[in-house]
VEXDO-283531 format. One line per 4 residues: number of its first residue (from 1); for each residue x, y, z of C-alpha. Coordinates in Angstrom, 3 decimals, padded with zeros to 6 digits. Example, Ala and Ser with C-alpha at 12.3 -4.5 7.8 and 13.67 -1.06 7.14 Angstrom:
<sites>
1 = 012.300/-004.500/007.800 | 013.670/-001.060/007.140
</sites>
This chain:
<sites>
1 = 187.628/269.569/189.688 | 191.457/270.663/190.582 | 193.935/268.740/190.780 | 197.510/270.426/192.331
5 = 200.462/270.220/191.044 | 203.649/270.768/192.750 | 202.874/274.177/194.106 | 199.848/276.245/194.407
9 = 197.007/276.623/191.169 | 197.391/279.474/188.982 | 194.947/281.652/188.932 | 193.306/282.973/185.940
13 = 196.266/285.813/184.512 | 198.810/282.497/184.818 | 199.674/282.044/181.296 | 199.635/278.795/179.375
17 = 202.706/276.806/179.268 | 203.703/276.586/175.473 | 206.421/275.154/174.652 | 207.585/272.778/171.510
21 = 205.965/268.974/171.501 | 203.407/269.998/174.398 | 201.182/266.999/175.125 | 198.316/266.760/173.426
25 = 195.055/264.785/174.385 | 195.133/261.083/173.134 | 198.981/261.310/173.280 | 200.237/258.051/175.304
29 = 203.352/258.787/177.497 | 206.011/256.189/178.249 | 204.210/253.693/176.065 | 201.295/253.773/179.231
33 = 200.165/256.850/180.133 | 197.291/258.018/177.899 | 196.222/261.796/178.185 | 192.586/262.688/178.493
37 = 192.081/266.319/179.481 | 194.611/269.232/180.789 | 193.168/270.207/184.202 | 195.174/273.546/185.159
41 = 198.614/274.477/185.467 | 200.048/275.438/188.647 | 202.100/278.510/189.651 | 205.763/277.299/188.806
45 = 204.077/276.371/185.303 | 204.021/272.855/185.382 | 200.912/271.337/183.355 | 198.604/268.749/185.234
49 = 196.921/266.500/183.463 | 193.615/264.176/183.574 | 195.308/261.017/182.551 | 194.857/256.771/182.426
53 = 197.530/253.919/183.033 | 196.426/251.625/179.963 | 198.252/248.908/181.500 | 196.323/248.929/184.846
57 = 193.278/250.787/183.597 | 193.159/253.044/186.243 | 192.861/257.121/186.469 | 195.787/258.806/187.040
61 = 197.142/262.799/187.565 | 199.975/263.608/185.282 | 202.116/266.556/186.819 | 204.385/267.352/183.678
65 = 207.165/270.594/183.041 | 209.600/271.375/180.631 | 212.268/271.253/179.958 | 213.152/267.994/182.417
69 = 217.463/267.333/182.995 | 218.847/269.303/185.829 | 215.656/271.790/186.215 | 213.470/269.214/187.250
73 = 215.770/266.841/189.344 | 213.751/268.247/192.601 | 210.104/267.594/191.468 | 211.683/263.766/190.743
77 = 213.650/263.398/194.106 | 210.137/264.571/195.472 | 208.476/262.142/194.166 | 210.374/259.274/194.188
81 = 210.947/260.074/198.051 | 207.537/260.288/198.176 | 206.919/256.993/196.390 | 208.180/254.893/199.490
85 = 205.551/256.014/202.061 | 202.291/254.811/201.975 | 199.743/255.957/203.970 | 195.758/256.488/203.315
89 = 196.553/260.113/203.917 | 198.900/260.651/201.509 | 198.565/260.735/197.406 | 200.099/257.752/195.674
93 = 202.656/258.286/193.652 | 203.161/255.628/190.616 | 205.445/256.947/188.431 | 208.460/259.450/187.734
97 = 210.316/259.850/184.409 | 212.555/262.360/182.698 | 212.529/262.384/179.338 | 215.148/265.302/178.848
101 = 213.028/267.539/177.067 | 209.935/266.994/179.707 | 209.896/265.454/183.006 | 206.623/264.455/184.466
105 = 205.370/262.396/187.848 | 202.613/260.300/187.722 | 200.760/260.060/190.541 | 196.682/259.150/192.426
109 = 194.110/260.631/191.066 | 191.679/261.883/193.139 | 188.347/263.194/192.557 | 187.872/265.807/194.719
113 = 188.225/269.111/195.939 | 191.413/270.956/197.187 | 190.857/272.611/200.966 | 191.111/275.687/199.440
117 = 188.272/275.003/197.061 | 186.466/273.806/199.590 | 186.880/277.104/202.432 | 186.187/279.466/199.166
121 = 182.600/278.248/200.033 | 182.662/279.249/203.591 | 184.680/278.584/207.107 | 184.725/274.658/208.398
125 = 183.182/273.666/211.369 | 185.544/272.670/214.391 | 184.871/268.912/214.157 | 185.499/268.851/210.242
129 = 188.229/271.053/210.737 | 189.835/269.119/213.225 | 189.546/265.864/211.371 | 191.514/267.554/208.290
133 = 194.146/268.743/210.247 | 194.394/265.384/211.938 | 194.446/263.581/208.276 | 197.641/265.630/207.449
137 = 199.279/265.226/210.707 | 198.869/261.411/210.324 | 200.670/261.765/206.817 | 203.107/263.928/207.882
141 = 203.914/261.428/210.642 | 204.524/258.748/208.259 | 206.694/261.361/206.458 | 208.916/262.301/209.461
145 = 209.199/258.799/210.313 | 211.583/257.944/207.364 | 213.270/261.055/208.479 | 212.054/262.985/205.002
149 = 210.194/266.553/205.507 | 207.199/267.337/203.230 | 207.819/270.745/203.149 | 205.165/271.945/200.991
153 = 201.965/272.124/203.476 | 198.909/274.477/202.530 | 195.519/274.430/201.498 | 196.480/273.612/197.876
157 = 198.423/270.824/198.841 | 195.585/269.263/200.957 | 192.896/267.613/198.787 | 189.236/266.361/200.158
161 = 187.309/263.430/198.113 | 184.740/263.185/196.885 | 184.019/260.081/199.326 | 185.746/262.135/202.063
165 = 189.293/260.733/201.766 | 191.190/263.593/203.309 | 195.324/263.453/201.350 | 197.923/265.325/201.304
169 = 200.300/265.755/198.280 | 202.989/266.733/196.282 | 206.080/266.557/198.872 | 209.301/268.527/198.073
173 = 213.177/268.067/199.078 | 214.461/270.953/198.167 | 215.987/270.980/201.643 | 214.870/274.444/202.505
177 = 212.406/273.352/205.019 | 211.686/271.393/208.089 | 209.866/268.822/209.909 | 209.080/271.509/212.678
181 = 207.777/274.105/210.280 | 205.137/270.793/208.528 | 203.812/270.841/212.163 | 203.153/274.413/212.174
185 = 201.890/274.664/208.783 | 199.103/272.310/210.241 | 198.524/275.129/212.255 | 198.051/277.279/209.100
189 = 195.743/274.837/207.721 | 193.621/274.790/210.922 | 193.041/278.922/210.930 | 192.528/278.573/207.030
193 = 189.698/275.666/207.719 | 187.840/277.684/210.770 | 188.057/281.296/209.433 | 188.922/281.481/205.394
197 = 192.112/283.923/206.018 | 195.272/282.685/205.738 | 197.733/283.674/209.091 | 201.343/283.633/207.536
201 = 201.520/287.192/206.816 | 205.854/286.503/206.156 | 204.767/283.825/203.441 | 201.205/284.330/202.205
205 = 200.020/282.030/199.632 | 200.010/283.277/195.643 | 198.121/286.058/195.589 | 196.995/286.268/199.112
209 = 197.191/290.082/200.200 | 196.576/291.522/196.521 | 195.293/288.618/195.115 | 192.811/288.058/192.519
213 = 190.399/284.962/190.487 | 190.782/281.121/192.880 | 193.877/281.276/193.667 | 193.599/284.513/196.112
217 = 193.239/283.810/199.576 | 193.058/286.921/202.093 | 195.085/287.515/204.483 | 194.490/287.654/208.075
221 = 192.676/290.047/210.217 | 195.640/291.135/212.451 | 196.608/293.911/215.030 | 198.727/297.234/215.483
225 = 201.525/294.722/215.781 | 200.855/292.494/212.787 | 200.269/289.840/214.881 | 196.963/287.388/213.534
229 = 193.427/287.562/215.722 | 192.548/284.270/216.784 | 190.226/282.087/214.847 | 187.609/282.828/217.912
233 = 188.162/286.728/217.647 | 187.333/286.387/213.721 | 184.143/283.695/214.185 | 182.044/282.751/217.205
237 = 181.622/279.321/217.743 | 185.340/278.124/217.596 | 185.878/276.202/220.770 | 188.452/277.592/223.236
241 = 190.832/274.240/223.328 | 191.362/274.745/219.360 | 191.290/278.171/219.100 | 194.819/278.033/221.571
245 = 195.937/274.689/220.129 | 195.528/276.437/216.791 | 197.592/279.850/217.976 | 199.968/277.801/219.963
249 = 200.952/275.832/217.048 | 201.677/279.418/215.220 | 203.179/281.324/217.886 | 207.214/281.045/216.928
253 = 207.883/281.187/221.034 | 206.150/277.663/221.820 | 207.888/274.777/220.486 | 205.730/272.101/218.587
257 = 205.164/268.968/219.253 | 205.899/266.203/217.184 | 203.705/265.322/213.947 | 203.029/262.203/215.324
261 = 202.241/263.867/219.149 | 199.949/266.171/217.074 | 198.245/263.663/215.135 | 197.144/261.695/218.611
265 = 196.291/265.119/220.350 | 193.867/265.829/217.081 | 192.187/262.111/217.523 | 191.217/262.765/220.822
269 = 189.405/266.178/220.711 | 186.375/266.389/222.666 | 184.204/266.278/219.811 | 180.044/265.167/219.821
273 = 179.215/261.753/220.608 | 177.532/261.310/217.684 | 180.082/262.378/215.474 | 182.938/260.095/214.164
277 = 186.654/261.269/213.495 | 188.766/258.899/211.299 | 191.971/260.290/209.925 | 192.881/256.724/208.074
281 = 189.788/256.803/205.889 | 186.326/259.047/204.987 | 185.142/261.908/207.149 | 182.823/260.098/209.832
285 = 183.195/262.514/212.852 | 183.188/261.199/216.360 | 185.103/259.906/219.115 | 187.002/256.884/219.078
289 = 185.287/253.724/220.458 | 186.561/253.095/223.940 | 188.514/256.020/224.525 | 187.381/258.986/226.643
293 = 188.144/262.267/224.981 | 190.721/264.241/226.863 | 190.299/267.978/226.235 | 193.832/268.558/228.008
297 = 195.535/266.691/225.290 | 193.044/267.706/222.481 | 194.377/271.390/223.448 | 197.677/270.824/223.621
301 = 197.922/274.379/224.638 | 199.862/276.145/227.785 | 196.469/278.084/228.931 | 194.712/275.323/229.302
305 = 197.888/273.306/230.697 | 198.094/276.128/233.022 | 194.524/276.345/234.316 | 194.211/272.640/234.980
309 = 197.465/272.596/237.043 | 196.157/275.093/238.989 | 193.280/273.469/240.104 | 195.237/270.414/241.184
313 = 197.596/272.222/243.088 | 194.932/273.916/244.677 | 193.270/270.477/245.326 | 196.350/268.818/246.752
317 = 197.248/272.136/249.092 | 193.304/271.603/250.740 | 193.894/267.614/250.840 | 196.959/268.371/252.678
321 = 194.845/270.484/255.259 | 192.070/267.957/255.826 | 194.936/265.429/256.746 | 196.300/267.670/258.934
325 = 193.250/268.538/260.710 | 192.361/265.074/261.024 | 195.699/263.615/262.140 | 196.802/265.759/264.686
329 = 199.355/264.590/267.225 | 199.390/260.800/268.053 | 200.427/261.600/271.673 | 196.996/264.116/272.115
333 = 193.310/262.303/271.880 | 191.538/264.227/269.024 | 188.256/266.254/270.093 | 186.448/264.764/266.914
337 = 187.296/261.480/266.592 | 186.834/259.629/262.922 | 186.472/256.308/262.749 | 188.400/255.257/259.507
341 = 187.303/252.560/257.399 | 188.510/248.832/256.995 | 189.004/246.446/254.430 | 190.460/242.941/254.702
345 = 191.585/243.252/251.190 | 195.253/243.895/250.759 | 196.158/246.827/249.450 | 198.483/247.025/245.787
349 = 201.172/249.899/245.726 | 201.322/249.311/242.064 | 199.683/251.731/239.744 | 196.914/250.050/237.557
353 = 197.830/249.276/234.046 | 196.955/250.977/230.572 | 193.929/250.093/229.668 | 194.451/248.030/226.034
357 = 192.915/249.808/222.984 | 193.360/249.316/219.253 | 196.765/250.810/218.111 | 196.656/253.322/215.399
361 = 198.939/252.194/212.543 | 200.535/255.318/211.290 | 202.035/253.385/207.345 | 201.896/249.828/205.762
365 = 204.068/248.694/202.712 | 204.218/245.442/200.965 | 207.509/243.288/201.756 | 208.732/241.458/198.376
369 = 212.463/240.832/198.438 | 212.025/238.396/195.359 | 210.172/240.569/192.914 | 210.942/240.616/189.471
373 = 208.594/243.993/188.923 | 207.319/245.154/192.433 | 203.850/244.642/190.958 | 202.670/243.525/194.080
377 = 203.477/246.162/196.386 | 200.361/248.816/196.436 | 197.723/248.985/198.240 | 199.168/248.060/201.466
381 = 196.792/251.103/203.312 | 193.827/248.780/202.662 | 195.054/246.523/205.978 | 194.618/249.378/207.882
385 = 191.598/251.271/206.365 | 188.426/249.636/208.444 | 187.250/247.848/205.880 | 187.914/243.868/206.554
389 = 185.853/243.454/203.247 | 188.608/244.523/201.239 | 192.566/244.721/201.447 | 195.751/243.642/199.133
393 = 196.228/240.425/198.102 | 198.942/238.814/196.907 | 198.827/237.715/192.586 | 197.910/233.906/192.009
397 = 200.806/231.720/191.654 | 200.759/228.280/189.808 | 202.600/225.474/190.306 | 203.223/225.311/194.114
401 = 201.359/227.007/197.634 | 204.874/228.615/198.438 | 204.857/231.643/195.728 | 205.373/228.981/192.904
405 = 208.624/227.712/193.881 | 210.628/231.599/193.097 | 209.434/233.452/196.619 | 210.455/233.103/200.337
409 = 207.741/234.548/200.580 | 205.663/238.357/201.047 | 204.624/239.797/203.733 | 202.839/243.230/204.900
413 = 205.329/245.823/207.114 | 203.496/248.028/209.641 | 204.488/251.177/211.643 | 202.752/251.724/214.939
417 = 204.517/255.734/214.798 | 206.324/255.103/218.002 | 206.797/252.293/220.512 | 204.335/250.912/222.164
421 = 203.530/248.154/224.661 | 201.812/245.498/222.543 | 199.161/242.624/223.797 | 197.981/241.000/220.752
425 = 197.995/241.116/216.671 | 195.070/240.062/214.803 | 194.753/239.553/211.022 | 192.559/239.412/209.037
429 = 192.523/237.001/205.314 | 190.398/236.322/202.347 | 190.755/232.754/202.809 | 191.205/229.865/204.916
433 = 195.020/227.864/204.343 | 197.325/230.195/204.276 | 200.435/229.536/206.937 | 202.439/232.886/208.316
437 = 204.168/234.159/211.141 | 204.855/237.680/212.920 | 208.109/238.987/213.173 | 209.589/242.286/214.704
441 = 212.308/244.593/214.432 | 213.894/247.587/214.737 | 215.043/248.917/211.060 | 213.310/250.639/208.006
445 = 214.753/250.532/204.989 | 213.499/251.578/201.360 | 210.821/249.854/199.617 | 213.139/248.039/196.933
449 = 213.975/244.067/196.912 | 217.130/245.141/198.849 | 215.643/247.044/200.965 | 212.822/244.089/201.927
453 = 215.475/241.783/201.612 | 217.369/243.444/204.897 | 213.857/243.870/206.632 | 213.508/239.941/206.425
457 = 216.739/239.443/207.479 | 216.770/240.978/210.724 | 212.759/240.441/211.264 | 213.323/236.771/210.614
461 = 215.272/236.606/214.088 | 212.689/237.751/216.250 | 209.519/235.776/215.772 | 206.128/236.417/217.707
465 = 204.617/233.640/219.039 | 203.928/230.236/217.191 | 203.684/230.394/213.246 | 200.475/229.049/211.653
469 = 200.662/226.230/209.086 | 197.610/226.021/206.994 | 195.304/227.923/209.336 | 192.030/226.368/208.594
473 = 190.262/229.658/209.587 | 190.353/233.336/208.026 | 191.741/235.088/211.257 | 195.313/234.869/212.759
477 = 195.905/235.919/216.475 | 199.488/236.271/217.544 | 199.823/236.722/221.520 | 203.383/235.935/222.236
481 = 204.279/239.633/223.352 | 206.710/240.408/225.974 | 205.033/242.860/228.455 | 208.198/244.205/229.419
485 = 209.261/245.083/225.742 | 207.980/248.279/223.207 | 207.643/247.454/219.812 | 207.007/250.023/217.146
489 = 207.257/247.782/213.747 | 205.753/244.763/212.626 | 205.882/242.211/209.900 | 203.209/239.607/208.894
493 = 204.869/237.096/206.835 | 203.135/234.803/204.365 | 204.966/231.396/203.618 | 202.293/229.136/201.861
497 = 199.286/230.347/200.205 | 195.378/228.960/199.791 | 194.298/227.609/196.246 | 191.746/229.485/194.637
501 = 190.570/227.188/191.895 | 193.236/228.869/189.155 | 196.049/228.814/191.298 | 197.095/229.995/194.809
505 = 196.246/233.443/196.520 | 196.053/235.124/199.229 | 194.577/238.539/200.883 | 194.984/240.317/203.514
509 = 191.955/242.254/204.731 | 192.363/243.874/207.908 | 195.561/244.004/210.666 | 194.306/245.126/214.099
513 = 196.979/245.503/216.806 | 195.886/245.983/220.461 | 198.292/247.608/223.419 | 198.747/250.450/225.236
</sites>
């Protein structure tokens, strides 16, 4: 088991950090964090930790360095940054305190296995690899969306459950990166996952040309130019629309696309029918229900770009001839006359619309302007996960239906990634009784009561549809689109809540939004 920390694992020579008061198992940090067992320390030093929350009960990774103050002001700007995006894809992060002499960030544990862990035991195949690399995409689009930049993508950064939960952690802000170069380093990740080398000869991981022990991964096979063999030149097998996704993603020349353009190129791969590929959730490779692959997007690449183009310009230059073999002159009779065929039903110059398909939601968070604690706001990936079993839920209030008298109300914030045409909204609840509403908008704003506070605010004057009072059924459908309007972010807005025997409550299982 390995757990990163905020850069790569040490390998074996990396020297214990030891340094006056270091932790100790059984020691309880911040009156809440309770040690259990020292995992590894990572390259820069810092000391990750097996941990539990005692409050919540719950496992937790402790990333910890000394001393904290000014030296560790980035690893907490990381992860408080990071703390305000939530998405399946990316590690949690709970906690981040600075304690002068120590710092530490307390964050998801996950039981698993890094991707570098993972390759050590040989190359991925295509469809695994292309799920991963469609995992961190997703994240990273949830990233770029706030306008933050991970910055700190590689196969030690990328961890695989045990449950196969692909996530992606430990951002940084130092500022000395981009969002561009997190869409090539998914490029990195996808040469690393099909062939075991590593292709970024100018920044090779720790101990990657002359390395040595776990942390060592080798470099690339390359040429007399330095330049890295494609993953199909180093293993048969690869398939030719990821190979040149794959190299066009790492070739400096050809600008990238978007993380979020990446992400839906990777979710439509051509992969086997009887595979299932699910970047929100557990490896279950295959294509997604109702959609036809397209290998054109899936390769996102200029060769195959190229060859397709070709073909239809060839196929337009011979429709052109048949036309004007058949046609000829109107004033000449035509030695082979074709009789063309008729149809009394009129004939629509408008091009046919989208088909309507379930939405990917690219991040959730939890709306609470009135929180005393922001208690309430995790889990807000669980609308979004598959699973209408089991979502967030609200706390149980006593007293009154409407939050016990001290709430507006709470609600659940979604981001579609980009704008989209929408047709319908349907969501999912624990219980029957509950009365909401769907709002829109166009802002984003941090995850603190402020912040929710201003999302309401705006939200509140654009309502979807009719409200629901008391809904005396477990599913809400809100239809009230315009067709000539994109929407990229929703908000599902709970006013009144169901008793539950103790009190009132609420969940929210599953949001499903359905456009084009």
């Amino acid at each position: 088991m390995t757990q990163v920390g905020e850069g790569q694992d040490a390998d074996e020579t990396t020297p214990p950090v030891m340094t006056f008061g270091a932790p100790t198992a059984g020691e309880v940090l911040a009156e809440r964090y309770e040690l259990v067992e020292h995992i590894n320390n990572d390259s820069a030093g810092r000391l990750v930790w097996r941990g539990v929350d005692v409050v919540l009960r719950r496992p937790v990774a402790v990333v910890m360095r000394y001393p904290g103050g000014d030296s560790a002001t980035e690893m907490l700007q990381a992860a408080v940054a990071a703390s305000r995006v939530i998405h399946p894809n990316l590690v949690g992060v709970y906690d981040a305190i600075d304690e002068a002499e120590r710092a530490y960030v307390v964050r998801e544990w996950v039981d698993g296995h890094s991707l570098r862990e993972l390759v050590s035991e040989g190359p991925l195949d295509a469809a695994r690899a292309t799920a991963v690399g469609n995992a961190v995409a997703s994240a990273l689009a949830a990233v770029h969306a706030t306008g933050m930049v991970h910055g700190n993508v590689h196969p030690g950064t990328v961890m695989i459950s045990d449950d196969g939960r692909v996530v992606l952690a430990d951002a940084r802000t130092d500022g000395a990166d981009s969002q561009e170069n997190d869409v090539r380093a998914v490029g990195g990740l996808l040469y690393f996952a099909l062939t075991g080398y590593w292709p970024h000869a100018e920044a090779p991981l720790h101990g990657a040309t002359a390395g040595h022990g776990r942390a060592a991964i080798p470099d690339a096979v390359r040429d007399a130019n330095g330049a890295a063999a494609a993953p199909r030149q180093v293993r048969a097998g690869v398939p030719a629309y990821l190979d040149d996704l794959t190299m066009d993603l790492l070739d400096a020349d050809i600008a990238p696309p978007s993380s979020d353009v990446l992400a839906a190129e990777l979710a439509r791969l051509d992969v086997p029918e009887d595979d299932y590929l699910d970047a929100n959730g557990p490896l279950r490779f295959a294509a997604e229900t109702g959609e036809e692959p397209s290998p054109l997007a899936a390769a996102g690449g200029r060769k195959v770009a190229l060859g397709i183009a070709g073909l239809l310009a060839l196929a337009l230059v011979g429709l052109l001839i048949g036309i004007s073999t058949l046609g000829g002159d109107e004033d000449e009779p035509q030695k082979n006359p074709v009789a063309a065929p008729t149809s009394s039903a009129p004939v629509s110059e408008e091009p046919a619309a989208p088909a309507v398909r379930n939405l990917k939601i690219s991040a959730a968070r939890i709306i609470d302007p009135d929180s005393r604690d922001r208690a309430e706001v995790r889990d807000a990936e669980k609308v979004f996960d598959g699973d209408k079993d089991d979502g967030w839920s609200t706390q149980t209030y006593r007293g009154a239906s409407n939050f016990g008298n001290y709430k507006r109300g709470m609600g659940v914030w979604i981001d579609l990634g980009g704008e989209h045409t929408i047709k319908s909204v349907q969501v999912n609840l624990s219980d029957t009784g509950a009365s909401a509403e769907l709002l829109t908008g166009t802002i984003d704003q941090p995850s603190t009561n402020k912040g929710d506070d201003e999302i309401l605010k705006a939200y509140k004057k654009n309502p979807i549809g009719q409200p629901f009072e008391a809904h005396d059924g477990t599913t809400m459908t809100f239809n009230g689109f315009d067709a000539d309007q994109k929407y990229r972010y929703l908000l599902f807005w709970i006013t009144d809540l169901p008793p539950n025997g103790s009190g009132y409550k609420v969940g929210v299982n599953e949001i499903t939004v359905q456009g084009s």
